[in-house]
C-alpha positions in Angstrom: 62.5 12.2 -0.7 62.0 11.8 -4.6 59.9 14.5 -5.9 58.8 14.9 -9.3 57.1 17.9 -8.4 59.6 19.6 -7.1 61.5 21.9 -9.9 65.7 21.8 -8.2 67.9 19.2 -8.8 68.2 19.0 -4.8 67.0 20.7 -2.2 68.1 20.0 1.8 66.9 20.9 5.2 68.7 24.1 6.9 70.2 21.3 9.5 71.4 19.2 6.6 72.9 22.0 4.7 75.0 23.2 7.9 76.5 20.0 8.3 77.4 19.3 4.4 80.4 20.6 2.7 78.8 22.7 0.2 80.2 25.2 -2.2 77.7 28.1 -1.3 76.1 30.4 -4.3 74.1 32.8 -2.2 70.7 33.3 -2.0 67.3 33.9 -3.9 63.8 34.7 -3.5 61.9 31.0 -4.1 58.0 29.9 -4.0 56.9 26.6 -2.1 54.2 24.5 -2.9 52.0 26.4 -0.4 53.1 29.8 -2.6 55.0 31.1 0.0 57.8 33.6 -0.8 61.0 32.2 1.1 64.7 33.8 0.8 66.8 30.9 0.6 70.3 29.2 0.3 71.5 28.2 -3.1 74.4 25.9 -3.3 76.6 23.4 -5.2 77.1 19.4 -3.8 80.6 18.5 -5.2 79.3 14.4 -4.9 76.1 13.1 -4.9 75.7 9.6 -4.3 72.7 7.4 -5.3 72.9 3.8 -4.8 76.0 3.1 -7.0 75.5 6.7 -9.2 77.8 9.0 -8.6 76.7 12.5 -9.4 79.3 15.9 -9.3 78.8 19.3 -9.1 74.9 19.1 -8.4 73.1 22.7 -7.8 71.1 22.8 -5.1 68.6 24.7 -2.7 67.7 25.5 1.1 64.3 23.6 1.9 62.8 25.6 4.8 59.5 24.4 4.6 59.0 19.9 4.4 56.3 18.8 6.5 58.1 15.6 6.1 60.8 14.4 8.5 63.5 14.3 5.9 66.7 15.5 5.2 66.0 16.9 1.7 64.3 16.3 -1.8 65.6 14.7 -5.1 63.6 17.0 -7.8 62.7 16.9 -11.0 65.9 18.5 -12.7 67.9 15.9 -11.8 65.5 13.1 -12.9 65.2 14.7 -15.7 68.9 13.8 -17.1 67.3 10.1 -16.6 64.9 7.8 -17.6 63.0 7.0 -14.1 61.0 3.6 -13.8 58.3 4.2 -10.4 57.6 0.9 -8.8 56.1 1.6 -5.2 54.8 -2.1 -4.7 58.5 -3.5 -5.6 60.0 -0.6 -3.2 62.1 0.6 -6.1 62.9 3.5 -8.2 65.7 2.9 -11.2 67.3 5.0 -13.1 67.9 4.5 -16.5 70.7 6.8 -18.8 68.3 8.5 -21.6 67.0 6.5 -24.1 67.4 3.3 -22.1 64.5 1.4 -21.5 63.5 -1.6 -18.8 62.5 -4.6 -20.4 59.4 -4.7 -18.9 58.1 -2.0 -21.3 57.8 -5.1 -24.3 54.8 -6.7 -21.7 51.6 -5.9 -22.3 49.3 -3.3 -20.6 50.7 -0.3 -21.1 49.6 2.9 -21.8 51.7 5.7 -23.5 51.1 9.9 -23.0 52.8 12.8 -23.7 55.2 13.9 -21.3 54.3 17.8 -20.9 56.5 20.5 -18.8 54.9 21.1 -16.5 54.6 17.9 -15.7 50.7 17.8 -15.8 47.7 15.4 -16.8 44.3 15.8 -18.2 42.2 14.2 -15.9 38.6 13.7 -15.2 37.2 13.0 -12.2 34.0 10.6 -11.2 31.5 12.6 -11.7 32.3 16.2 -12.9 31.7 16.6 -16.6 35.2 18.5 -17.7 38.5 17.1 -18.0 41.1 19.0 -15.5 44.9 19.9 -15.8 46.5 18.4 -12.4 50.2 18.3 -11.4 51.7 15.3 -11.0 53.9 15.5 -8.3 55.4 12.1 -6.6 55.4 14.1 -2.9 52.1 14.4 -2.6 49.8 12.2 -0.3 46.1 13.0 -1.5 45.1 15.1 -4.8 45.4 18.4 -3.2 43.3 20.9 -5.3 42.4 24.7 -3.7 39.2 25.4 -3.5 39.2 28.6 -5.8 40.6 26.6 -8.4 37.6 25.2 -11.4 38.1 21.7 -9.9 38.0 23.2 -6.3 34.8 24.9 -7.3 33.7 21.8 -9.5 33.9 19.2 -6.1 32.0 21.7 -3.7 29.0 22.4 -6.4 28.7 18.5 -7.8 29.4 16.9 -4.6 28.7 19.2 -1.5 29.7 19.7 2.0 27.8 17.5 3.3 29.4 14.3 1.2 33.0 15.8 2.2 34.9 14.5 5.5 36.0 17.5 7.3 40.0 16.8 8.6 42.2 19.6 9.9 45.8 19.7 8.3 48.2 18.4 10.9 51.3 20.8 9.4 48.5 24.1 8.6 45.7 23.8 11.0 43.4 24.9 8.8 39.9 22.1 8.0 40.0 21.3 4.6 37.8 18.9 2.6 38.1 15.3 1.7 35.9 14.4 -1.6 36.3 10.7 -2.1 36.5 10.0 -5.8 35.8 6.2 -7.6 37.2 7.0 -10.7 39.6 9.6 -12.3 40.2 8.8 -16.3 43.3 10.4 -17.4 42.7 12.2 -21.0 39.8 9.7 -21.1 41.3 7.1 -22.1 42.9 5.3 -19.0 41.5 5.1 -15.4 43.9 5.8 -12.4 41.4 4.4 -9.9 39.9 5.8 -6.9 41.7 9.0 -5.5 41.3 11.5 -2.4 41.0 14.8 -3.2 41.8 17.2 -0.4 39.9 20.6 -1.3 42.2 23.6 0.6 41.6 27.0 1.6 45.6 27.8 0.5 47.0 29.0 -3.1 50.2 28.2 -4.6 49.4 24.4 -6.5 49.8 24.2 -9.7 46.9 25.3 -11.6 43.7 22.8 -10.3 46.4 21.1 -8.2 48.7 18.2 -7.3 48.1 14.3 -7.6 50.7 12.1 -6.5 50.6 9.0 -4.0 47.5 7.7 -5.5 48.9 7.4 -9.4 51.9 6.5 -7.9 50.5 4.0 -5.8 48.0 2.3 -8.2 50.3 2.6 -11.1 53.9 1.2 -12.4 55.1 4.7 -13.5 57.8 5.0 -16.5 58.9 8.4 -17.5 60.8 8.1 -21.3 62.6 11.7 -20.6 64.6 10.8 -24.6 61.1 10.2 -26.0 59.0 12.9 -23.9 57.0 10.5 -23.2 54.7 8.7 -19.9 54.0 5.1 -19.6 51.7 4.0 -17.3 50.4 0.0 -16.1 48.7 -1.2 -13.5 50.6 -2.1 -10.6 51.7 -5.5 -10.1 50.0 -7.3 -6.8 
């Protein structure tokens, strides 16, 4: 999985791991999106092949906890050496050297934004009256946002219980909150469309939370990592 919320360059499954010939590092104490504390595996891949790039000596880390079937995650310091283009509907992600650009960026109908670290956007959601600092994270499904967090807080007081659907987490258990949201303007100047936000009882997201599948979804997603920069354009039918 490609996760631009995830901080390591790589990170693999235990069952992965035991079958790779790694150089192994040792271990360290590391905090999962649910903010679990986990002692786990550090390592180096000698190759890492993507498509036809050929990567060596990548650093890497035990993944004990995807509630995805995969074998590991591509994170965000590895994409960072790159400019990334995020095309969903085409089925494609492609990688750029920095300060390379796809020449789709001279069409019209894009929108340029700083490109913070932490990767994070001020957003305002449809109809709370604050702008919010979300993650951005590319492995996310819905907006997941705790519910002691000012957004968390902001959904249950503006929209109430009673407008949420009530789901219980497949991977947790636990019944969390669905608040279905029309519009979410990002820094008020250019609307991602409708989102899900899933209001959860657990810590550990980033600040207000995560948004991911939706942007990525809705959106053509450019990240300029030479420039420090986001470009964002409606998504091509």
């Amino acid at each position: 999985m490609v996760d631009t919320g995830d901080f390591a360059s790589v990170s693999l499954s235990s069952e992965a791991l035991d079958q790779l010939p790694v150089k192994p590092k040792g271990r360290r104490v590391h905090r999962d999106a649910t903010g679990a504390l986990l002692r786990v595996r550090t390592f180096v891949l000698p190759t890492l092949r993507l498509g036809g790039l050929e990567l060596h000596d990548v650093p890497g880390i035990e993944n004990l906890t995807s509630p995805y079937d995969d074998d590991g995650t591509i994170g965000a310091a590895l994409l960072g050496r790159f400019n990334a283009l995020f095309d969903y509907r085409g089925g494609a992600i492609t990688l750029f050297r920095r300060g390379a650009r796809p020449e789709t960026i001279d069409e019209p109908g894009w929108f340029v934004f700083p490109l913070p670290d932490p990767l994070t956007l001020p957003v305002r959601f449809d109809p709370l009256d604050r702008t919010y600092s979300i993650g951005l994270d590319s492995g996310c499904g819905s907006t997941l946002v705790p519910a002691k967090s000012s957004l968390g807080r902001a959904l249950y007081t503006n929209l109430g219980e009673a407008d949420a659907q009530r789901v219980t987490d497949s991977l947790t258990g636990e019944t969390v909150l669905l608040y279905h949201v029309d519009h979410c303007l990002l820094d008020d100047a250019y609307d991602l469309d409708p989102t899900t936000c899933a209001v959860s009882g657990r810590p550990g997201y980033l600040g207000n939370g995560l948004m991911g599948y939706d942007v990525f979804w809705h959106n053509t997603v450019f990240f300029d990592q030479a420039e420090s920069e986001m470009w964002l354009r409606p998504a091509q039918e």
